[in-house]
Each structure stands twice: as C-alpha cells, then as structure tokens.
C-alpha positions in Angstrom: 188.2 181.9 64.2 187.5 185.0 66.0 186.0 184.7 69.7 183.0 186.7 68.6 182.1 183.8 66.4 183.6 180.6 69.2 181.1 182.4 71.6 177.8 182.1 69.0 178.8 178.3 68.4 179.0 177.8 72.2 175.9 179.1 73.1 174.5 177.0 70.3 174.4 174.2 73.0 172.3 176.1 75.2 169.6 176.2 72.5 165.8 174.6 72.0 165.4 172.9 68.4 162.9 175.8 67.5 165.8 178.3 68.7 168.4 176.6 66.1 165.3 176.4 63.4 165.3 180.1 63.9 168.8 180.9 63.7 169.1 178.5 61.0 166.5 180.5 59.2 168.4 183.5 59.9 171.7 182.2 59.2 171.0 180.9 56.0 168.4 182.8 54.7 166.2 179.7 54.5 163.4 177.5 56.7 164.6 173.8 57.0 163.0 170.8 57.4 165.4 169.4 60.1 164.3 168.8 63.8 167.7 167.0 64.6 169.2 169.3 67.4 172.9 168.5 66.6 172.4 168.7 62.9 171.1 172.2 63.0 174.0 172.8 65.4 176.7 171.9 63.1 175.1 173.8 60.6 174.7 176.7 61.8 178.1 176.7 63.0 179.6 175.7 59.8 177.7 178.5 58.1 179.2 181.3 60.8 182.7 179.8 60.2 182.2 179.7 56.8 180.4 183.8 56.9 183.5 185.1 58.3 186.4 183.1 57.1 184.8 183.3 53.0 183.4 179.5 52.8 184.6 177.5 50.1 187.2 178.0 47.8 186.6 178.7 44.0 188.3 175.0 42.8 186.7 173.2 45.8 183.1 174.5 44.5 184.6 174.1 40.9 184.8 170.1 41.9 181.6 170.1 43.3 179.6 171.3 40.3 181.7 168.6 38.1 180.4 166.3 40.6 176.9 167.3 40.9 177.5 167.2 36.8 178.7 163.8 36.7 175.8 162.6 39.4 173.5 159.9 38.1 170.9 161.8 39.1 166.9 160.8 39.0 164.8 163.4 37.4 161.6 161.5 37.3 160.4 159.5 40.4 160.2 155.8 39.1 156.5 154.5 38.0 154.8 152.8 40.6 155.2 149.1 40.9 152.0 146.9 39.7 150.6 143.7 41.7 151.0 140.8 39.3 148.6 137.9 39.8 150.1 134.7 38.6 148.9 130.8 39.1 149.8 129.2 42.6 152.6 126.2 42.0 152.9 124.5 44.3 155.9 123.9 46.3 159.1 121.7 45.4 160.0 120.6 49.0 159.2 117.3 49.0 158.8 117.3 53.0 155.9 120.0 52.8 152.6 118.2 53.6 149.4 118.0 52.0 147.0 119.2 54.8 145.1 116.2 56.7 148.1 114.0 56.7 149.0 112.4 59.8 152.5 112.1 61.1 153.6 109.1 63.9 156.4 108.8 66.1 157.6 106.7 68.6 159.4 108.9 71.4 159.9 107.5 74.9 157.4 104.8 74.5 154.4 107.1 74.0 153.3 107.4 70.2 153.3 111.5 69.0 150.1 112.1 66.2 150.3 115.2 64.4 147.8 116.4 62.1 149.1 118.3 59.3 145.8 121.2 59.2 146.0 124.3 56.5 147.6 126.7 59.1 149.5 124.5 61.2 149.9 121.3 63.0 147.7 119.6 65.9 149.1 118.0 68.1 147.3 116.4 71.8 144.3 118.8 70.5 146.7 122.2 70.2 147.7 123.9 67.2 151.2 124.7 66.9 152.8 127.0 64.5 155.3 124.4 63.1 156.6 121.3 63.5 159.4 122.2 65.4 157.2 124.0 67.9 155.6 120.5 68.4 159.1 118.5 68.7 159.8 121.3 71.7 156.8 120.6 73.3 156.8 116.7 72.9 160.8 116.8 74.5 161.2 120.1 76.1 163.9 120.3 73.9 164.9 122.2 70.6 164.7 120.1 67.8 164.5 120.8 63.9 161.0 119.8 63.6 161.5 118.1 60.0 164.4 116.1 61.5 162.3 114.8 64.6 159.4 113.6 62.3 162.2 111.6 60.1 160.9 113.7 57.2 164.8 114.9 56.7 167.6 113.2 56.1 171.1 113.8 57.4 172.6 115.2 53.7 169.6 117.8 53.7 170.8 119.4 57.2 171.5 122.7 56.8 
C-alpha cells in the first residue's frame, strides 16, 4: 500500500459520520444508508485499497456470482400473517383455579386465605400477581407459590 493511500485511511479516524457519508459517496460512486462511523470507515478504506491495488481477482468474483447463483434467495416478501380466532380451551394444569376459590393454610399458627380473583390472588385484602408473590409475603421468603399452597406435589417439581 502506497503512503498516499495509509495517509487517506488515517485521516479517516479524524472524520464526522457525514464526512465518511460523503467520502463514501465519492468513493463509491453511490449514497449509503449507513450512519455506523466504523462501518463507513472500513469501507471506504477497503474501497481505496481495493482502487489502487485492482480489487478482487477474476476467480474470487467468479466464486461469488456462483454463490450469489446458488443463494436461496427471496424474490417476493412473504404474505402477511392473518390473526386466527379459535374457541378458548381451557387449560390442562390441574393446579390452575377456577376464580372465587379459596385457598387455606396453616403457617406458623396463623391461617393464610387466598382468594383466587380473575387477575390474581387476594390475599389480607391485596392483590398479588401470583401465588408465589403471596407465599413471599406470608414468609419473607421465596417459595414456589404452588408448592406452598400444597397444590404440587414433589414428582411435579421442576
């Protein structure tokens, strides 16, 4: 590489992202998309390297058209993806509660209600978010939520 060139890819550094666009404009002939400062950078001084040293061989761009050939390449953008509306089923956990059901538990001689609600569980008059959010609170403790209430057994630990 001749110094002429090493000093233009220096000075490269010293550039503003809408001094490379420019020289990338005027390097390659072309605007570009590209506000990634070392991007451009490495671009542009690929492209001078490649201006004065004659770029690509003819059987490295011979392999890269067989490539590009060989690419699985999309020529129409896929359709669009429809919303499909199907009946609800219901659940086949077992341990999911119907809402209004009422969950009891002995824990340090005080007796924990929880009311299963549509959007949570109340517990002491607050909502919690799950049931393991109301074990923490009940204990101070993390507990699995499912396993505190006795509504898991130990072979359906995960």
């Amino acid at each position: 590489m001749s110094p002429e060139v090493a000093k233009q890819i220096e000075a490269l550094d010293d550039l503003t992202v809408a001094e490379l666009r420019e020289k990338y404009a005027e390097v390659f002939g072309e605007e570009t998309r590209s506000r990634h400062k070392r991007f451009l950078q490495k671009r542009i001084a690929w492209r001078l390297q490649a201006n004065e040293e004659g770029g690509l061989s003819e059987r490295a761009l011979r392999r890269a058209r067989e490539l590009a050939n060989e690419a699985d390449l999309r020529l129409l953008a896929p359709e669009p993806r429809r919303t499909v509306v199907r009946a609800f089923k219901p659940s086949q956990d077992r341990r999911l509660l119907m809402p209004g059901t009422v969950l009891t538990r002995e824990y340090r001689g005080r007796t924990i209600a929880v009311t299963v609600l549509d959007e949570g569980f109340e517990c002491e008059g607050k909502v919690y978010r799950s049931l393991s959010a109301v074990a923490r609170a009940v204990t101070g403790t993390r507990w699995n939520g499912l396993l505190f209430f006795g509504l898991a057994g130990k072979g359906e630990r995960k």
